[in-house]
C-alpha positions as CSV (number, residue, x, y, z in Angstrom):
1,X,49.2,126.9,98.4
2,X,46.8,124.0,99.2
3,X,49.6,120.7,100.1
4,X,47.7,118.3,98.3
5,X,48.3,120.7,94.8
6,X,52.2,120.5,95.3
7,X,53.8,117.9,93.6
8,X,57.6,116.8,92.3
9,X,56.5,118.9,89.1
10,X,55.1,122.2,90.2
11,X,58.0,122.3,92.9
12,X,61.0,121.5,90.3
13,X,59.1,124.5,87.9
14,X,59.5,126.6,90.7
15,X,62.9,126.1,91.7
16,X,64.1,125.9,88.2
17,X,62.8,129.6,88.5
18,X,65.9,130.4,90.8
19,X,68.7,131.9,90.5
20,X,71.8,128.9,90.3
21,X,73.7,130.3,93.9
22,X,70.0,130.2,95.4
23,X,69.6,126.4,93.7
24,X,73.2,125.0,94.8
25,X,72.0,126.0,98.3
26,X,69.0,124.0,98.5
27,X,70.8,120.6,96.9
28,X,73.3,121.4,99.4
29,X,70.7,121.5,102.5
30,X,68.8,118.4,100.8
31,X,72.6,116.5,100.9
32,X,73.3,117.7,104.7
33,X,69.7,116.1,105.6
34,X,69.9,113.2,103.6
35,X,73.1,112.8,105.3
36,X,72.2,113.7,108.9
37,X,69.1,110.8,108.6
38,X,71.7,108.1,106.8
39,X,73.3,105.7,109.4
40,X,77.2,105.6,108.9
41,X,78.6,102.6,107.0
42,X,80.9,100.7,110.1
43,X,83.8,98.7,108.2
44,X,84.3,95.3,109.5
45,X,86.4,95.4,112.4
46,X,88.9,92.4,111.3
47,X,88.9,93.4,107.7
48,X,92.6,93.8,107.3
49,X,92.8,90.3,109.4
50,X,90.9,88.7,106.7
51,X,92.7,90.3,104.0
52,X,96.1,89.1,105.5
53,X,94.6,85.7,106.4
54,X,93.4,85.6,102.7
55,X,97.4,86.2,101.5
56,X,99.0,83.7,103.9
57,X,96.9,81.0,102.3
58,X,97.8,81.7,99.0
59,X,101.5,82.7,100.2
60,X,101.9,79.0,101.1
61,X,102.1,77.9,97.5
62,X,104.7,79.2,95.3
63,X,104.4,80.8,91.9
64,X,103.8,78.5,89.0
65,X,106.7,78.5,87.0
66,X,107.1,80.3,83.0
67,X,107.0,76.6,82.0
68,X,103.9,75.5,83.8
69,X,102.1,78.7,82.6
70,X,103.1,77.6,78.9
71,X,101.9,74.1,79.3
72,X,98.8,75.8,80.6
73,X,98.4,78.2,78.0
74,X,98.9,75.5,75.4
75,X,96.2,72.8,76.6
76,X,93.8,75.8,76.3
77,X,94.6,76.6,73.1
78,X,94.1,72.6,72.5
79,X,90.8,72.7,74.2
80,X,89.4,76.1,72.0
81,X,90.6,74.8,68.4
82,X,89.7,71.4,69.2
């Protein structure tokens, strides 16, 4: 078969031709050499420094309280009907 006549059509009608064990092999071998050429994903090295950095800062403040949240609530119901 002459390279220039294959083409993502004439090589999926062939395939599709298979039997599904001899299919699940080759999406298998494409994944293990897709994988093989990928470069691994490296995590940031201080993420769970900046994830506990990011709760201290908020730790510092304390909770609003049930009536703050209410009054808060209220003055956007204000804001909305008004």
């Amino acid at each position: 078969m002459n390279t220039q006549s294959v083409t993502h059509e004439t090589i999926l009608a062939t395939v599709q031709t298979w039997p599904m064990g001899r299919r699940l092999q080759l999406v298998q071998e494409i994944l293990q050499d897709i994988q093989s050429e990928s470069e691994p994903v490296q995590a940031s090295k201080h993420t769970a420094d900046q994830a506990l950095g990011l709760l201290r800062s908020y730790s510092n403040n304390l909770p609003p309280t049930d009536d703050e949240v209410g009054q808060w609530l209220e003055e956007e119901r204000v804001k909305k009907n008004a």
